[in-house]
C-alpha positions as a Python dict, from the first residue, in 0.01 Angstrom:
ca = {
    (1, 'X'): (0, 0, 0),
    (2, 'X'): (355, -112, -68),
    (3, 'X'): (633, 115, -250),
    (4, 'X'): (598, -136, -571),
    (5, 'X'): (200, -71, -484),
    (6, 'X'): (263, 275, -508),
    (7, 'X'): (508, 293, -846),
    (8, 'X'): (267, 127, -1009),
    (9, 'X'): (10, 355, -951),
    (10, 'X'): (213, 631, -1052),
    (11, 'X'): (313, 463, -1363),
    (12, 'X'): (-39, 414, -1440),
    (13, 'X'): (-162, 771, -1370),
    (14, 'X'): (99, 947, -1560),
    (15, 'X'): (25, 736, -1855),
    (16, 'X'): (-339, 765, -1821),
    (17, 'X'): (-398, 367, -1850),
    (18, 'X'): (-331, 56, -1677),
    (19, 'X'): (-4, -88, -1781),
    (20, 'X'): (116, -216, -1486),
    (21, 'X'): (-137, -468, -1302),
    (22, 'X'): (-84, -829, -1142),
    (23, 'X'): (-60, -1148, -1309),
    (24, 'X'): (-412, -1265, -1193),
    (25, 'X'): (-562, -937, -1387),
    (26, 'X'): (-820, -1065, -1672),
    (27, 'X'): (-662, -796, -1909),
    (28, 'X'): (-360, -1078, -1962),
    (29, 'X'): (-721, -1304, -2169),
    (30, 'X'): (-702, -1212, -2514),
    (31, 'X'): (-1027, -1278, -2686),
    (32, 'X'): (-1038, -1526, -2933),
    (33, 'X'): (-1172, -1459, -3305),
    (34, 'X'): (-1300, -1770, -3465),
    (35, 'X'): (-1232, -1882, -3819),
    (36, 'X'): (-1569, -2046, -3859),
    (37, 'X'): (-1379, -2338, -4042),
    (38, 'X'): (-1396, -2568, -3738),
    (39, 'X'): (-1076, -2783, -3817),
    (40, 'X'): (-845, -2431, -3760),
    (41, 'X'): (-1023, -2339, -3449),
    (42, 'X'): (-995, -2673, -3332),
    (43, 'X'): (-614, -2685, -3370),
    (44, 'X'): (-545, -2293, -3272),
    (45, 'X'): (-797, -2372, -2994),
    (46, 'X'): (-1035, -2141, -3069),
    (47, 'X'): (-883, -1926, -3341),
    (48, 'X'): (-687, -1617, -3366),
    (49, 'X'): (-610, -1386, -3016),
    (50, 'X'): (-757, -1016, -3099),
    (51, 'X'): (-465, -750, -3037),
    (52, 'X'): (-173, -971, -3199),
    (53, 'X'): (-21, -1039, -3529),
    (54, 'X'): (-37, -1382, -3717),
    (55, 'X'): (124, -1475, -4033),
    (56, 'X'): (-8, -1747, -4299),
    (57, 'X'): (224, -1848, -4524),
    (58, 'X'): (202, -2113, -4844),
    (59, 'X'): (264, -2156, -5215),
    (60, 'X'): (40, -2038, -5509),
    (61, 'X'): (-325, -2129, -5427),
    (62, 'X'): (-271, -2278, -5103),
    (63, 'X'): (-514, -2145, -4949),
    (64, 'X'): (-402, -1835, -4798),
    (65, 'X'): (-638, -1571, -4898),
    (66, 'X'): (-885, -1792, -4833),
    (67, 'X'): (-818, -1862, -4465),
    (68, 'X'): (-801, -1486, -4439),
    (69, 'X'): (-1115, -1410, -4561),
    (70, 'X'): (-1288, -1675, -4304),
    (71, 'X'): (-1131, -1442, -4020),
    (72, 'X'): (-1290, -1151, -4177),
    (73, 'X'): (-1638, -1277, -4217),
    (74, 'X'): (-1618, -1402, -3898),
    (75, 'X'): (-1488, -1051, -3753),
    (76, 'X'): (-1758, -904, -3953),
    (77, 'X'): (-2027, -1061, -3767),
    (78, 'X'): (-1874, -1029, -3403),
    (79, 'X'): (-1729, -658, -3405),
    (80, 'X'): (-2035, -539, -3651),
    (81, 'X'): (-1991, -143, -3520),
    (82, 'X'): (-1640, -230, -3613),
    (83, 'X'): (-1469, -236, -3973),
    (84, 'X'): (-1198, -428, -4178),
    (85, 'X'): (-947, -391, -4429),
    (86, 'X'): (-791, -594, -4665),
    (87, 'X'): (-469, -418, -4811),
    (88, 'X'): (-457, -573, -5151),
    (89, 'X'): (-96, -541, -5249),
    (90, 'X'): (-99, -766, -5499),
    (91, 'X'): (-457, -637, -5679),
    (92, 'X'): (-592, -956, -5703),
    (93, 'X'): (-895, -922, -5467),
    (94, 'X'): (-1166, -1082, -5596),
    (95, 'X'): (-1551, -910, -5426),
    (96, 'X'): (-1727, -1219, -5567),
    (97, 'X'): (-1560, -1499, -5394),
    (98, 'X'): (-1504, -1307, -5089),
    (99, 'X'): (-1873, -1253, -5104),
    (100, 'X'): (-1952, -1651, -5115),
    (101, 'X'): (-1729, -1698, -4838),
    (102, 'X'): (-1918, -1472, -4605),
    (103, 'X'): (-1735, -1146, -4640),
    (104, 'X'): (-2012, -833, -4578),
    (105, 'X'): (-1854, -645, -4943),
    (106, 'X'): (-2013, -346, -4873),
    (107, 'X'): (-1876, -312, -4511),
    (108, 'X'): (-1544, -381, -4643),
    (109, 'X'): (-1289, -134, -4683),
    (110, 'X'): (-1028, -222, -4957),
    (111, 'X'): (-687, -57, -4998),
    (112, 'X'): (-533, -129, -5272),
    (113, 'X'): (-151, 50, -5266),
    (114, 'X'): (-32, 13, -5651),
    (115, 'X'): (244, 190, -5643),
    (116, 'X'): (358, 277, -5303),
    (117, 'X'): (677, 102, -5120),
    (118, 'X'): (660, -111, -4863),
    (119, 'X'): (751, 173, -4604),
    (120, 'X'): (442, 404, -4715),
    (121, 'X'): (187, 60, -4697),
    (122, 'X'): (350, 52, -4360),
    (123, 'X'): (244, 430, -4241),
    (124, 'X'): (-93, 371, -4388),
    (125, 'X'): (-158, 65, -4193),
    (126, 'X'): (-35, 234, -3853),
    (127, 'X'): (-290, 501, -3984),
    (128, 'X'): (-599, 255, -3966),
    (129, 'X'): (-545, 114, -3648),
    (130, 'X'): (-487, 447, -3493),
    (131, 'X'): (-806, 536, -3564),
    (132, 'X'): (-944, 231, -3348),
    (133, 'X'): (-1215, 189, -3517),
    (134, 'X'): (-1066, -170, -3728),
    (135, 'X'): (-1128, -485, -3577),
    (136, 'X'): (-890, -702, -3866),
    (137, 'X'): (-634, -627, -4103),
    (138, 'X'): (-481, -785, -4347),
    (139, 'X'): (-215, -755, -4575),
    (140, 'X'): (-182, -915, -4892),
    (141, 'X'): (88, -969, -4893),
    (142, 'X'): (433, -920, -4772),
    (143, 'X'): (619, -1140, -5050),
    (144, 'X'): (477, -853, -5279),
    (145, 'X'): (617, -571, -5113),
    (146, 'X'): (896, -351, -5214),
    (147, 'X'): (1108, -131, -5047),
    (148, 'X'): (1158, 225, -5139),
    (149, 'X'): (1553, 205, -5185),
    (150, 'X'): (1504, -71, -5400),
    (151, 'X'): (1240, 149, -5610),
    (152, 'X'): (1495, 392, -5645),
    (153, 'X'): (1771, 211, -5737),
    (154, 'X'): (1857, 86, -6042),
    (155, 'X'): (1678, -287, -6159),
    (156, 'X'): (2028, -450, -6183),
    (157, 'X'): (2184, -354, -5856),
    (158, 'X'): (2177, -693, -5642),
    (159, 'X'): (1973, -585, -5319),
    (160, 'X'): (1992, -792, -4986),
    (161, 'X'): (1786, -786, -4678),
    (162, 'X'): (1465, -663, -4905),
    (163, 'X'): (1202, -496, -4685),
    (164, 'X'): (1357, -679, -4356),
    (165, 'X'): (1460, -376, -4182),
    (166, 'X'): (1147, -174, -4239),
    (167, 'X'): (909, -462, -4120),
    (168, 'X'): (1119, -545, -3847),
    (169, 'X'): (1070, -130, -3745),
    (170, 'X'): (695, -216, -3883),
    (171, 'X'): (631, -488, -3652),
    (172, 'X'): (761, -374, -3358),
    (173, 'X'): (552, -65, -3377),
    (174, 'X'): (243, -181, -3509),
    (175, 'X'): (209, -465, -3201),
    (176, 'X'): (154, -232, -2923),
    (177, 'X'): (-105, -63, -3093),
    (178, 'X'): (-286, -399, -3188),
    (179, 'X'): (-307, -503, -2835),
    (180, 'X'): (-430, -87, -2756),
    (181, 'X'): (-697, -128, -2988),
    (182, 'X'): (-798, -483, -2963),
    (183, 'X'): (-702, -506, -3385),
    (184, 'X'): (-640, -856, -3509),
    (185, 'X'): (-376, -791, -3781),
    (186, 'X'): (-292, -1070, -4073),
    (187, 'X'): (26, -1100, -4263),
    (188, 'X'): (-10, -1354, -4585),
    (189, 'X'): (338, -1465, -4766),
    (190, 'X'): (505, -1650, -4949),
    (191, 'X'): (740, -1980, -4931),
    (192, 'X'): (1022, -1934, -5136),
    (193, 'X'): (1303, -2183, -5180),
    (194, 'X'): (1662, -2099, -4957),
    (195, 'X'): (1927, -2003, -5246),
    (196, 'X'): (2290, -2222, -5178),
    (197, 'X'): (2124, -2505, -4896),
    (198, 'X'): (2302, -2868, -4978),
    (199, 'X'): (1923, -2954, -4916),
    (200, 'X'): (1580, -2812, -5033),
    (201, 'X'): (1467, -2594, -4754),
    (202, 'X'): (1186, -2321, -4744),
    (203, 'X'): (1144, -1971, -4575),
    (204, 'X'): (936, -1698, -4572),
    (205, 'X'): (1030, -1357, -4658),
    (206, 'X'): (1030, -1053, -4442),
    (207, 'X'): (1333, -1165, -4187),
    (208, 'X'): (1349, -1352, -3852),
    (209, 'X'): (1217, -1086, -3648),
    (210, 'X'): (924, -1053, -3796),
    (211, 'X'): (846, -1444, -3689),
    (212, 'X'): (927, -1347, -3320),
    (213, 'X'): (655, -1090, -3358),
    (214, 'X'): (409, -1327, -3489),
    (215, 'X'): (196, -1471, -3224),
    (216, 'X'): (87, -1767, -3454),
    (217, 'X'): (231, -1877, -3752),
    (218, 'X'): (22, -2115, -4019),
    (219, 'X'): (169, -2239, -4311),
    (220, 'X'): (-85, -2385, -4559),
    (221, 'X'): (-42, -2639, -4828),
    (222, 'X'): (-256, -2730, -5166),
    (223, 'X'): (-368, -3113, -5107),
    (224, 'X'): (-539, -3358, -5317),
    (225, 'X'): (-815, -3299, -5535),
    (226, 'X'): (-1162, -3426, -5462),
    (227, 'X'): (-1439, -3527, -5699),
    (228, 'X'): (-1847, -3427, -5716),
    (229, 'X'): (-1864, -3696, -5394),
    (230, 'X'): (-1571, -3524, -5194),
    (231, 'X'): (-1388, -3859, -5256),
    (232, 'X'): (-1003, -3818, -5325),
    (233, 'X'): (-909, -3828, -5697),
    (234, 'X'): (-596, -3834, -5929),
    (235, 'X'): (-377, -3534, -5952),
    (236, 'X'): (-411, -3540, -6312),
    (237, 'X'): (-813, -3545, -6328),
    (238, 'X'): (-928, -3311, -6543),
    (239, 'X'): (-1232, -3127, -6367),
    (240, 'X'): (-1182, -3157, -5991),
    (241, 'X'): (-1448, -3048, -5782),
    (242, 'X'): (-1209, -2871, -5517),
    (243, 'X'): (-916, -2984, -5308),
    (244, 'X'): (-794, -3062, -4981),
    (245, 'X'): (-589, -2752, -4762),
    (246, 'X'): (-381, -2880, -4516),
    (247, 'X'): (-222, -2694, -4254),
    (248, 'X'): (64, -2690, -4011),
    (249, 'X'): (81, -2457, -3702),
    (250, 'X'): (463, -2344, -3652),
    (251, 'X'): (401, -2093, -3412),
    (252, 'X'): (102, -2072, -3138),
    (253, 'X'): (152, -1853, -2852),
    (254, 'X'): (-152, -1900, -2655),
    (255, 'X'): (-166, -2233, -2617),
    (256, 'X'): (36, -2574, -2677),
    (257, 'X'): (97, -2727, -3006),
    (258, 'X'): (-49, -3076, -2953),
    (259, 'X'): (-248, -3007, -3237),
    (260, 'X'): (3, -2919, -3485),
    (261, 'X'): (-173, -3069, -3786),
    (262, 'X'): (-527, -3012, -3962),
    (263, 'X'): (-745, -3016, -4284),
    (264, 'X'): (-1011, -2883, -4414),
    (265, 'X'): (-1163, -2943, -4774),
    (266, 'X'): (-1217, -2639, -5052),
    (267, 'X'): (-1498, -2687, -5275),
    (268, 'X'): (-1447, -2414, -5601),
    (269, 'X'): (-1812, -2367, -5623),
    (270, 'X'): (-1891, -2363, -5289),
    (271, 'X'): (-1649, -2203, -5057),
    (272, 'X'): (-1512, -2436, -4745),
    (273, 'X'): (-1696, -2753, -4729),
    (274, 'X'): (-1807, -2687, -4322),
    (275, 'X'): (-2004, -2948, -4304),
    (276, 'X'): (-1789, -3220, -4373),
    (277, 'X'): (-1499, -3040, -4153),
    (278, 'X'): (-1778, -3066, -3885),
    (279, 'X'): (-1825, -3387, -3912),
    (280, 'X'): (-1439, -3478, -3942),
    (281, 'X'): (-1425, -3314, -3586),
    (282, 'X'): (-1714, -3450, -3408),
    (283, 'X'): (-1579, -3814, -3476),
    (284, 'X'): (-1275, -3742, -3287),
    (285, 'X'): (-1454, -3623, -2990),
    (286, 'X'): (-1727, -3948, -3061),
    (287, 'X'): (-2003, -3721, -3074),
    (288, 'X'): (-2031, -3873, -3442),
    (289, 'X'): (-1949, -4252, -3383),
    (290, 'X'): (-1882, -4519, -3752),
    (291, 'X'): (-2002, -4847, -3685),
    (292, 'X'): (-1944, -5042, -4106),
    (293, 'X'): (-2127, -4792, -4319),
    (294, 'X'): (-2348, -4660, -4042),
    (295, 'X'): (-2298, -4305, -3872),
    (296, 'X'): (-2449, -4227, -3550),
    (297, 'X'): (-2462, -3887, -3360),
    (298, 'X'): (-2480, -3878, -2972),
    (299, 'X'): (-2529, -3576, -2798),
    (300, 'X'): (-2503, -3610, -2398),
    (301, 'X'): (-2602, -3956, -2416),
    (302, 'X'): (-2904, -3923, -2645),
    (303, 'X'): (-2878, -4042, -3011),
    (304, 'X'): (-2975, -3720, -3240),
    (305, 'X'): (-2977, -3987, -3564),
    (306, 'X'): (-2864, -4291, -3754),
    (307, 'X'): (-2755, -4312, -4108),
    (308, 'X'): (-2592, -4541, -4324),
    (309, 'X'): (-2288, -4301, -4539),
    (310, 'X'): (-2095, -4054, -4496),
    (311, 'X'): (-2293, -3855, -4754),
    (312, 'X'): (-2648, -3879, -4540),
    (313, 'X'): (-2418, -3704, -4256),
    (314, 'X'): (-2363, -3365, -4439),
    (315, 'X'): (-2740, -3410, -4557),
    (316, 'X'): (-2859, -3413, -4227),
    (317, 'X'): (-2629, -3092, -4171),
    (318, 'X'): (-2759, -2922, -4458),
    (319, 'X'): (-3106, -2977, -4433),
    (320, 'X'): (-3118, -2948, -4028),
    (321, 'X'): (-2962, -2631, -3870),
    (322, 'X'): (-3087, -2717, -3551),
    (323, 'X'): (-2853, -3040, -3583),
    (324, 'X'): (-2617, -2886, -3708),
    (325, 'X'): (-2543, -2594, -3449),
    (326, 'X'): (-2602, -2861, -3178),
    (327, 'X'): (-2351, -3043, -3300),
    (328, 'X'): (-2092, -2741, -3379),
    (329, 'X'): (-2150, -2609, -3034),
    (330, 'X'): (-2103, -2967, -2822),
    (331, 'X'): (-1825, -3002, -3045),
    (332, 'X'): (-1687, -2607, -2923),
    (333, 'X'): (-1758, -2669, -2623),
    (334, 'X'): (-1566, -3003, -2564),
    (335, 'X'): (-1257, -2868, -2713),
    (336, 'X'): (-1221, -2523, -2549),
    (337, 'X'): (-1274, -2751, -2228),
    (338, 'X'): (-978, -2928, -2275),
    (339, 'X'): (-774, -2566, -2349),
}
């Protein structure tokens, strides 16, 4: 055994864990927590690392929340001996679309910190995750939070900085345990507007170190609304049936951003449309191949069926599971192939 051999063995014992260990070590593999919503794990090549923080950011009814409760439903299912949170900052959790997106309610623990600063939602969160017993946070969210100075000052003193210095302290804290306790932690915010820019630029609040600590940043945007038919309609249409979320990838640390750019479709009755985000990916891999107004699926060289429309695609989906998780996993298993 060499002397570095031997240091970090010693370094391990007196810590009472392995901290030090070569490159080739399979600790350096985060798992991967999928979204479900096969357009996002596509592009973040297989979802969200466990043991990391990842902010979403957007406008009003972009999407956010929404996205976040995929990752919990899906964290539900895979970590079942294991619970989640979702600190509701902002009290506007609502149980019965969580529900029809998949979220176990009754397995769910909600904290919802009404009048507490910024710094106290901080400690309680450390709390949770010491506990090790959380497999996903999230926070909603950190545009909402306040920081206890500005509580107790006066409303017309001019503040600057906000809560940047206590989620900076926050963040750099909070990521070592993540990674100890295999948590998956998710920070939603808000896009304001930069005050004084010649140009219209946009930022999220909460400083620049928070970013750094952020191993994937997602900014989602509200897109057009669809009709009954999932066909694109007029901004001002009265009833829309749901609307297109698209979604740019700023920040992914475990893998390359060739796929920067993605959509999936929101139906307001329904929850994600997954079967037509299926679809949208298993043309680009030609599992599902267009020839005029006929669809065909081929799996390993064998043609699974022919249709004529789009529509008779998502029926086939919907009425066939077996098609559809063959499908879903040749599709998951061509792209994490490529990663």
């Amino acid at each position: 055994m060499s002397a570095l051999d031997e240091v970090f063995a010693k370094i391990n014992k007196d810590m009472k864990e392995e901290v030090c260990f070569k490159g080739s070590a399979q600790r350096l593999k985060f798992e991967m927590l999928p979204s479900g919503i096969l357009s996002v794990d596509y592009a973040t090549y297989g979802g969200l690392p466990m043991g990391r923080i990842h902010e979403f950011g957007g406008e009003q009814h972009a999407g956010k929340t929404l996205l976040s409760l995929m990752f919990i439903a899906s964290a539900q299912k895979i970590y079942p001996e294991r619970k989640a949170i979702f600190v509701d900052a902002e009290s506007r959790f609502d149980s019965k679309w969580a529900n029809k997106l998949g979220v176990n309610i009754d397995d769910l623990y909600v904290f919802n910190p009404v009048t507490q600063s910024a710094e106290e939602i901080f400690d309680s969160i450390i709390e949770f995750v010491k506990t090790g017993e959380v497999s996903i946070i999230v926070l909603d969210s950190i545009g909402h939070l306040v920081s206890g100075k500005v509580i107790d000052e006066s409303i017309d003193k001019g503040n600057y900085g906000g809560i940047a210095a206590s989620l900076t302290r926050f963040s750099n804290i909070i990521t070592g345990l993540l990674t100890k306790f295999n948590t998956c932690m998710i920070c939603l915010n808000q896009v304001r507007e930069d005050l004084g820019a010649m140009f219209p630029t946009y930022n999220t609040p909460g400083g620049k170190a928070f970013k750094h600590a952020c191993s994937t940043r997602i900014e989602l945007r509200k897109g057009t609304f669809i009709d009954e038919n999932g066909n694109d309609c007029s901004q001002a249409v009265e009833n829309p049936a749901g609307n297109r979320v698209n979604f740019v990838i700023h920040k992914l640390s475990n893998a390359s951003l060739d796929r920067k750019k993605g959509q999936f479709t929101l139906r307001y009755l329904d929850g994600v449309d997954l079967y037509g985000d299926l679809m949208d990916i298993a043309m680009k891999y030609d599992i599902i191949q267009q020839s005029g107004a006929w669809y065909s699926c081929i799996v390993d060289g064998n043609e699974i069926f022919k249709v004529s429309g789009k529509k008779s695609v998502i029926e086939k989906f919907k009425n066939d599971k077996s098609i559809y998780d063959l499908v879903y996993g040749k599709v998951k298993e061509m792209y994490e192939d490529i990663s």
